[in-house]
C-alpha positions in Angstrom: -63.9 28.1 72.5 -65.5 31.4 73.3 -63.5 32.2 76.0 -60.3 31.6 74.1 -61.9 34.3 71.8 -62.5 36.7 75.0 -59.1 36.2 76.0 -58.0 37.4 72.6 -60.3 39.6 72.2 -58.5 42.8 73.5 -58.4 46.2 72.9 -55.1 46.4 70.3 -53.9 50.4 69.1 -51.0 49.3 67.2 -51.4 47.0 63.5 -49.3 45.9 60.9 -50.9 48.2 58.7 -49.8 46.5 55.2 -52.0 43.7 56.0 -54.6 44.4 53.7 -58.5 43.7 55.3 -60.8 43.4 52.7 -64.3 44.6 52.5 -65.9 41.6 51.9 -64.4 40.3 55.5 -65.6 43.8 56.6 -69.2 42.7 55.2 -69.2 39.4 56.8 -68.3 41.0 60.2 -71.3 43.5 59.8 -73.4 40.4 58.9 -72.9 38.9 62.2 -74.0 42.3 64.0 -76.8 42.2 61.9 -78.2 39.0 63.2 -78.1 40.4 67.1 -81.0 41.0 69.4 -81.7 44.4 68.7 -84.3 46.4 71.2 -87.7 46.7 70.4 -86.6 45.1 67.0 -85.9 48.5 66.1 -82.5 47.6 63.7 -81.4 51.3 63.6 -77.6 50.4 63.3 -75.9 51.6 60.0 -72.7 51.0 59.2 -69.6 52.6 56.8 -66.7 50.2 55.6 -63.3 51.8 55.2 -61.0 49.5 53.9 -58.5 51.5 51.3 -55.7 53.7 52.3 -57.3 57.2 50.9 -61.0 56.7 53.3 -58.9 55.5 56.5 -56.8 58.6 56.2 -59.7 60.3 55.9 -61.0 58.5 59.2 -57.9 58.1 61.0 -57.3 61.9 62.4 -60.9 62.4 63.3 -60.2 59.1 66.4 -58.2 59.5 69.7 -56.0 56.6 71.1 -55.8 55.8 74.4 -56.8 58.0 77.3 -54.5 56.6 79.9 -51.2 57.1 77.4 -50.7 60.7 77.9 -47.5 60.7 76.0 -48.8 58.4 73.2 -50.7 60.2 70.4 -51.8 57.0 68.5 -50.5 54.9 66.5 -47.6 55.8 64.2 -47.3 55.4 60.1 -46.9 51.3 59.1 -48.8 51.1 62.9 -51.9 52.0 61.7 -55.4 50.2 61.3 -55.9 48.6 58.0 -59.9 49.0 58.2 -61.9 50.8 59.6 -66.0 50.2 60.2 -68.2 53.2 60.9 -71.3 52.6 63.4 -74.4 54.6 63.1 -77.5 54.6 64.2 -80.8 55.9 62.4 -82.1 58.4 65.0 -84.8 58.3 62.7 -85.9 54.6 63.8 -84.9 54.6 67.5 -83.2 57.0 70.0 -82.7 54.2 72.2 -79.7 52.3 70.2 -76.7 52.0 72.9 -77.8 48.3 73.5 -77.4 48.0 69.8 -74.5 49.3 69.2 -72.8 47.6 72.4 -74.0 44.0 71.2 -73.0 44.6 67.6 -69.5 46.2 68.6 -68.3 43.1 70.7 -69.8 40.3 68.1 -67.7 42.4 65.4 -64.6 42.6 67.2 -65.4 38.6 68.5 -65.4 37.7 64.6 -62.6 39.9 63.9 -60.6 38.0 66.3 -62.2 34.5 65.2 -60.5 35.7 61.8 -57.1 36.1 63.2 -57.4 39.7 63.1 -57.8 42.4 66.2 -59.2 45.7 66.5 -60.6 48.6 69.0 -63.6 50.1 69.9 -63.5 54.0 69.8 -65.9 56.1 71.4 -63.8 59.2 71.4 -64.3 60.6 68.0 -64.1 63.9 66.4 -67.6 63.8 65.0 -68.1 66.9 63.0 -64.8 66.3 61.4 -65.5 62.6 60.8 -69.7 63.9 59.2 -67.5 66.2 56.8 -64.9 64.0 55.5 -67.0 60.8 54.9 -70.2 63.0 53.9 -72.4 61.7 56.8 -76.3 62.6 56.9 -77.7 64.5 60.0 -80.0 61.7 60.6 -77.4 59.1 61.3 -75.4 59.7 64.8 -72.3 57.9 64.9 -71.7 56.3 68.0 -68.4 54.3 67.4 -65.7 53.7 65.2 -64.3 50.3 65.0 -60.5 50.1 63.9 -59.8 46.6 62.4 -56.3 45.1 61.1 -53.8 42.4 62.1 -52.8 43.5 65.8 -48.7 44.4 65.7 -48.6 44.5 70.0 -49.0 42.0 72.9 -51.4 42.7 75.3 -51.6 40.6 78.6 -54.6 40.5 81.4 -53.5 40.7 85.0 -54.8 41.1 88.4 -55.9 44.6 89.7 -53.7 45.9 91.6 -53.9 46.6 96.3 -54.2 49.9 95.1 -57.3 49.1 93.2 -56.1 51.1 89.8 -57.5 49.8 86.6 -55.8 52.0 84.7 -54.0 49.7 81.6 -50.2 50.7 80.8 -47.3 49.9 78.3 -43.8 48.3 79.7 -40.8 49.3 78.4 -40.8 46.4 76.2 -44.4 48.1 74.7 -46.5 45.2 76.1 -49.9 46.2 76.9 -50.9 45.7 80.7 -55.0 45.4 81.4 -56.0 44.8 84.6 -58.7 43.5 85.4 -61.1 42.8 88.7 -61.6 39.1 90.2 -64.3 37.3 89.6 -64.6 36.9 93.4 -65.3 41.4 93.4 -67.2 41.6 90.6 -70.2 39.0 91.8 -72.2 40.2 94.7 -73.7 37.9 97.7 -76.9 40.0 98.1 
């Protein structure tokens, strides 16, 4: 069962964005980060629920899509996330919260897709912008924003490549290609 929820568990860019998320879903996926190891006990994670149209178009221009699709600039109108959750951490508890945020990121996106829904982790943010528009205190450093919704692409797992290049790309039928290493590379005989 979980690796069915790995499997589907990818990173999706494109949503049907008039399928509404609610924030009580939003709450009950924070509750599961909540209830992860955290280090040193510390529980410095914070986290911002964005689930109306007027606060994700606040959030949506401050986020960048998808390194390796130089001619894609994110996803279009009716493509676009219908929620959003905001991770912070308290600076003021713990400087040392990328364990944190990593653990609470992939059981969030895990129960998003145990809910039928999809999402993606983005690190590359426009942070000053995204501190103005949703009124963020200094003390808070956001380290990822979540985008949430019902996933609108396919995206497939194959093997890496001779070449070795990880690099994920989109067909000309739009499906999402992620390669990904063999089990037999990544585990070492030391």
């Amino acid at each position: 069962m979980l690796r069915e929820l790995v499997l589907k568990n990818r990173s999706y860019r494109r949503f049907y964005q008039d399928f509404r998320v609610d924030c009580d879903t939003l709450k009950e996926l924070v509750d599961l980060a909540r209830l992860c190891p955290s280090a040193t006990n510390k529980q410095p994670l914070r986290y911002i629920l964005s689930c109306s149209p007027e606060k994700n178009d606040l959030i949506f221009p401050t986020l960048s899509w998808a390194a390796y699709l130089t001619n894609w600039k994110g996803p279009s109108e009716g493509e676009r996330p219908s929620a959003y959750i905001v991770l912070l951490a308290d600076k003021e508890l713990s400087q040392n919260f990328n364990w944190d945020a990593g653990i609470a990121s992939q059981t969030i996106m895990l129960g998003a897709v145990e809910k039928g829904l999809g999402g993606c982790i983005i690190a590359t943010v426009n942070k000053p912008n995204l501190r103005n528009s949703l009124h963020i205190p200094e003390k808070y450093e956001i380290v990822f924003v979540l985008a949430i919704g019902k996933p609108k692409e396919k995206v497939v797992i194959e093997p890496v490549s001779e070449s070795g290049d990880t690099r994920y790309y989109r067909d000309e039928n739009e499906t999402h290609h992620v390669p990904k290493r063999s089990l037999e590379e990544v585990i070492l005989d030391l």
